[in-house]
Wavefront OBJ file of the C-alpha trace (Angstrom):
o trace
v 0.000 0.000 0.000
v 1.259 3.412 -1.129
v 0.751 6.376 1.787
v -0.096 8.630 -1.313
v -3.720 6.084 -1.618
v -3.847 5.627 2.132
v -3.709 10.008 2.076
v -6.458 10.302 -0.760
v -8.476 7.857 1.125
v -8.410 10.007 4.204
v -8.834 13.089 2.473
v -12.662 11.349 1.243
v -13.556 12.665 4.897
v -13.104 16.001 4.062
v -9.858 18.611 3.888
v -7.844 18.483 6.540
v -3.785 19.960 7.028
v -1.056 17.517 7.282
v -0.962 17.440 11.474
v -4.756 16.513 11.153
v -3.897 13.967 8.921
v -1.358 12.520 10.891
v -3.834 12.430 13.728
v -6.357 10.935 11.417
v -3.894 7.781 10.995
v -3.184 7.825 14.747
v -6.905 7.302 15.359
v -8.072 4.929 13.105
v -5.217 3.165 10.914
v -2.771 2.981 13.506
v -3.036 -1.332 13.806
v -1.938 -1.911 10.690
v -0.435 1.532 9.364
v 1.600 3.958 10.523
v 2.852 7.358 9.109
v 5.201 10.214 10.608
v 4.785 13.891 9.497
v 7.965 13.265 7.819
v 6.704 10.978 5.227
v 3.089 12.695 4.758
v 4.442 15.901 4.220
v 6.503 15.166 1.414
v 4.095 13.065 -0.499
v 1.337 15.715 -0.138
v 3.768 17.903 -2.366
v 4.013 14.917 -4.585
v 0.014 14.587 -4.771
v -0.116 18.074 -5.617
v 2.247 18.176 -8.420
v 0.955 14.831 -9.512
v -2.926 16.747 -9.414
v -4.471 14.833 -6.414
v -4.842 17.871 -3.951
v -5.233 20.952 -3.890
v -3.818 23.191 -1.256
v -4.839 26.266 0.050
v -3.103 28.585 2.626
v -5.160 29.554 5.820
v -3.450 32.932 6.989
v -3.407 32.919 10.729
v -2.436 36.035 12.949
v -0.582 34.718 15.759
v -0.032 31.134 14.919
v 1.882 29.313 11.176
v -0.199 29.611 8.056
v -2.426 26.247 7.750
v -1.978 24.475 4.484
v -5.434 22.668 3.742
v -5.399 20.115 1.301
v -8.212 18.771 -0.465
v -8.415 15.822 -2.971
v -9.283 16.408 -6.698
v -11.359 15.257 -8.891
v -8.124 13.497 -10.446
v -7.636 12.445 -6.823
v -10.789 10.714 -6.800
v -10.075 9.358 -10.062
v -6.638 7.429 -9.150
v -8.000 6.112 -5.585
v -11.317 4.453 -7.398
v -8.957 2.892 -9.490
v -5.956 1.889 -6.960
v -9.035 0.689 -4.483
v -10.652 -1.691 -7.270
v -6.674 -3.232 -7.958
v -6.401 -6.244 -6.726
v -3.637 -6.577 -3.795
v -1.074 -9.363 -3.959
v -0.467 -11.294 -0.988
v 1.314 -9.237 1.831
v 4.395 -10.232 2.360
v 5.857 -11.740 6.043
v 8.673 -10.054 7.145
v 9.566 -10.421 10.916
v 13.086 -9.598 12.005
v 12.184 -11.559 15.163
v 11.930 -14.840 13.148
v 15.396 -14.116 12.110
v 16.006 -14.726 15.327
v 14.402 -17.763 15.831
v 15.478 -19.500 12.675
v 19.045 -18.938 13.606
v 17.999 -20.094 17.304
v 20.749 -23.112 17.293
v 23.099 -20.341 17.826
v 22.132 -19.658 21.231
v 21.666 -21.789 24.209
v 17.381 -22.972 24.855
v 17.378 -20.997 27.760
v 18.361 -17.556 26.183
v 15.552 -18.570 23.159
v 12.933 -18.681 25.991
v 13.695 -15.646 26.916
v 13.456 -14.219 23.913
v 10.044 -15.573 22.974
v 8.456 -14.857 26.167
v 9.575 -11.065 25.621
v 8.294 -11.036 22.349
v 4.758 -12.747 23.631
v 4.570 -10.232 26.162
v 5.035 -7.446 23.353
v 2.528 -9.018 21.291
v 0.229 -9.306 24.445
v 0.450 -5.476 25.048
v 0.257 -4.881 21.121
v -3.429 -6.850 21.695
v -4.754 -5.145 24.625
v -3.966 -1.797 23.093
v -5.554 -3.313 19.829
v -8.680 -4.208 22.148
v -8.969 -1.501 24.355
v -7.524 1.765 22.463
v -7.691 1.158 19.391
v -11.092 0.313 19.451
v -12.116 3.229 21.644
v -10.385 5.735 19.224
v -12.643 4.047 16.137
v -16.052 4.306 17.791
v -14.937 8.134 18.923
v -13.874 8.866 15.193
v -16.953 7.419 14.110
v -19.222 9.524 16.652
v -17.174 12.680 15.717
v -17.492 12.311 11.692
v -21.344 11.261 11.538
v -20.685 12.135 7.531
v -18.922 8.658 7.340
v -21.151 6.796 9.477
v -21.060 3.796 6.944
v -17.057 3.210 7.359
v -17.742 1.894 11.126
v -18.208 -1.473 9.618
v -15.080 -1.156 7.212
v -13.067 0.447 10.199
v -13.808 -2.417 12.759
v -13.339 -5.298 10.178
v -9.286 -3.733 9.980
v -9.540 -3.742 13.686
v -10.798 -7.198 13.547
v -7.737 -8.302 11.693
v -4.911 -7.002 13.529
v -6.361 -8.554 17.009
v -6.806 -12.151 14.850
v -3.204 -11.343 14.406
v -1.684 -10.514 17.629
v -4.041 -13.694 18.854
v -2.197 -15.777 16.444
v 1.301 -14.618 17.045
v 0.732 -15.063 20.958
v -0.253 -18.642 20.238
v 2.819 -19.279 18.000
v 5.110 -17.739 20.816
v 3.557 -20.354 23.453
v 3.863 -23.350 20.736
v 7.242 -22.090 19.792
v 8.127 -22.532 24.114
v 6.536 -25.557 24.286
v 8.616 -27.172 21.897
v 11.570 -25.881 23.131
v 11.892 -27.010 26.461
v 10.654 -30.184 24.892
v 13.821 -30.140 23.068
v 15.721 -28.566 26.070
v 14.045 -31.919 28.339
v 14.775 -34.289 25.859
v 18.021 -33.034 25.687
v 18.660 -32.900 29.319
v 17.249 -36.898 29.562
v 19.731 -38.351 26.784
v 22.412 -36.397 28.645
v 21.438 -37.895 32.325
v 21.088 -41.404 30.816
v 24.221 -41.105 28.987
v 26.287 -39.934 32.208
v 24.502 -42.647 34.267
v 26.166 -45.554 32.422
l 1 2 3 4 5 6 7 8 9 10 11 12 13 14 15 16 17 18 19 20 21 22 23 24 25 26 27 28 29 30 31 32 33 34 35 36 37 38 39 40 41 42 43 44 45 46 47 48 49 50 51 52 53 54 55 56 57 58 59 60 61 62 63 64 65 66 67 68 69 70 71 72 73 74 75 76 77 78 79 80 81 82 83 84 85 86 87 88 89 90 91 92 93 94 95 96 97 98 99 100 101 102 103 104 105 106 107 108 109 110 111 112 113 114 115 116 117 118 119 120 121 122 123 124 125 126 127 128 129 130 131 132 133 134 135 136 137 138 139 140 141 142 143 144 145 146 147 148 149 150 151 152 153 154 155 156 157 158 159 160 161 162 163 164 165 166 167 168 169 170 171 172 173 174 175 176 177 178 179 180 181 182 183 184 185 186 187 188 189 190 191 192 193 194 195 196
């Protein structure tokens, strides 16, 4: 996903400056997309040049200038397009399972660690899915009554990054389990081995 569609997508709701925009993201894409004023800045000057905003300059007497943008009709005219594309699979890539595939370099022990910290992670990563997240979607959702009809669209996203975290919490305790299998195994062929 480009931020220039996830930006003209956003900008359906109405104009809004490049702070409200980040705040936008922060409050309803945040589980599964995240963007810094540093990247949305510079591809709003790209969607201008390209035609997909327009920006106008809000004079302000004791505060910066606001710079509003506003999608186009061109705008309008690339997102129906990119939204009807069909999306390749998303690709998995984990640095942690780096880790873990190169696990024989370590001793069991310090690869228990390891996964429990990232379980605990992903457990935090869920509750703030669950909790948060899902506060800061029905709040968007009572503030912008003009996009009523998105709840559903909103809370399915929501619905997938939870099924997520679930999943990766349930890998982490599999991934432990057979482990200290190993690790007890291990530990019993050693025992009988010294015992004769």
């Amino acid at each position: 996903m480009s931020l220039k569609h996830a930006l003209l997508g956003i900008l359906h709701y109405g104009p809004m400056t490049g702070y409200e925009l980040k705040q936008f993201f922060d409050s309803s894409v945040q589980h599964f997309w995240n963007a810094e004023l540093s990247q949305i800045y510079p591809t709003l000057k790209q969607m201008e040049e390209l035609g997909y905003v327009d920006k106008r300059v809000e004079v302000q007497e004791n505060r910066p200038n606001r710079k509003i943008y506003e999608i186009t009709a061109g705008g309008r005219a690339e997102f129906a397009r990119w939204v009807r594309e069909p999306m390749p699979p998303a690709a998995l890539r984990d640095p942690f399972l780096i880790k873990i595939f190169f696990g024989s370099e370590l001793p069991i022990d310090d690869m228990l660690i390891l996964l429990r910290r990232q379980q605990e992670e992903e457990q935090k990563l869920l509750a703030f899915s669950e909790i948060v997240l899902s506060a800061r979607i029905d709040h968007a959702h009572k503030e912008h009554h003009d996009i009523a009809g998105a709840a559903t669209f909103w809370r399915l996203t929501l619905e997938m990054a939870i099924a997520h975290r679930r999943a990766y919490i349930a890998w982490c305790d599999a991934a432990m389990h057979a482990l200290e299998s190993m690790r007890d195994e291990s530990s019993a062929a050693g025992e009988a081995s010294g015992g004769e």
